[in-house]
N, C-alpha and C positions, 0 to 999 in steps of 0.2 A: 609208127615210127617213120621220121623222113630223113631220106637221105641226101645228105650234104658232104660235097668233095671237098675239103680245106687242105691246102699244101702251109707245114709246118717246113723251118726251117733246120728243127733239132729240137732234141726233147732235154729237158731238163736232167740231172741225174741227182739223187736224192741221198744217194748212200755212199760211204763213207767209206767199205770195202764193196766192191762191186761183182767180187767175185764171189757172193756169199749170200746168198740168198732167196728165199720162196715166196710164190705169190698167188693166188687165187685170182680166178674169174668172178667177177659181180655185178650188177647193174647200179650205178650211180644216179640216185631221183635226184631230181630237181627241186624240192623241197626247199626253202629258204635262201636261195644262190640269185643273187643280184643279176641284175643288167647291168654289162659294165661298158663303155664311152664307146664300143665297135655294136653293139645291140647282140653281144655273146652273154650265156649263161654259161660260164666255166668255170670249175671246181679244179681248183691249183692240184698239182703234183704235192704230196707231202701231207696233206691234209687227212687228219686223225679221222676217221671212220668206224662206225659202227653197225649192226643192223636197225634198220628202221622198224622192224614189227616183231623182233627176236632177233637173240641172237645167229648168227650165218655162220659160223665154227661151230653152231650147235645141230643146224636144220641145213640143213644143202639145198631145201626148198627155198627156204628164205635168205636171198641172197641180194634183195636192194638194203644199198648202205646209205649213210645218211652223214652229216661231218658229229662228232660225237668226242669233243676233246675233253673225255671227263671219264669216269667208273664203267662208262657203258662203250670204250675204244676197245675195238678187237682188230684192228691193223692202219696199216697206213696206204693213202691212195699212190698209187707207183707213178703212174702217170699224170698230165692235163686230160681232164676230159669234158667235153661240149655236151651239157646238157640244155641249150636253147629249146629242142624240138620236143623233151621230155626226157626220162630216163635213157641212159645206154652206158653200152658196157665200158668196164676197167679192169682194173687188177688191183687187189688189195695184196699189201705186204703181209704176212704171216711171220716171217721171221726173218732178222736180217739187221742191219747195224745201218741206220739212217743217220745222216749229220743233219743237228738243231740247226746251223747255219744256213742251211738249204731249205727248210719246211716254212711254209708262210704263217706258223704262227707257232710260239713257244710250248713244246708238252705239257698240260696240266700236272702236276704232283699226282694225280685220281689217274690219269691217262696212262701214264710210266709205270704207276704201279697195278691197273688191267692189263699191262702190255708186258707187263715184267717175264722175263725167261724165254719169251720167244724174240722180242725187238728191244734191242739195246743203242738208248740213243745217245751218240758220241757227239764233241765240240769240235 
């Protein structure tokens, strides 16, 4: 892994009640994540998650996520996070009341309903 200093100016917020909510540690691969016009590989805040070789609600071992907006979402990414240099860490939401308006991409029908009873997502 290499390390890179980045000064953020503010982080996005994703949720809808802010005082309401759980999150897990994960490592976020790099997996499919574009190069985008600054030569960063970044995985937006908001983005539906999954494990990549099992599930990570299930295995505490298996804890890289991958974007999975479909049957196989078991939370959502809390933060941005830089995965240019390779995998590194986040936080995946577990439970908690995320706003559609805020996520970069609309919940699958299949995602909502994986995700159902733990993350409820509001307009």
């Amino acid at each position: 892994m290499k390390f890179v200093q980045t000064s953020y100016l503010g982080t996005k917020n994703i949720l809808r009640f802010a005082d309401h909510f759980v999150n897990m540690p994960v490592m976020v691969a790099d997996t499919g994540v574009t190069v985008n016009d600054d030569g960063k590989k970044l995985v937006p805040a908001g983005t539906i998650i999954g494990g990549s070789g099992g599930k990570v609600l299930e295995d505490p071992e298996n804890i890289l996520v991958v974007a999975s907006n479909d049957e196989n979402a078991e939370g959502v990414l809390f933060n941005d996070v830089d995965v240019t240099y390779g995998p590194a860490p986040g936080a995946m939401l577990i439970h908690g009341f995320p706003a559609t308006d805020k996520l970069p991409v609309v919940p699958a029908a299949t995602a909502i309903t994986a995700l159902a009873g733990r993350i409820v997502f509001l307009k």
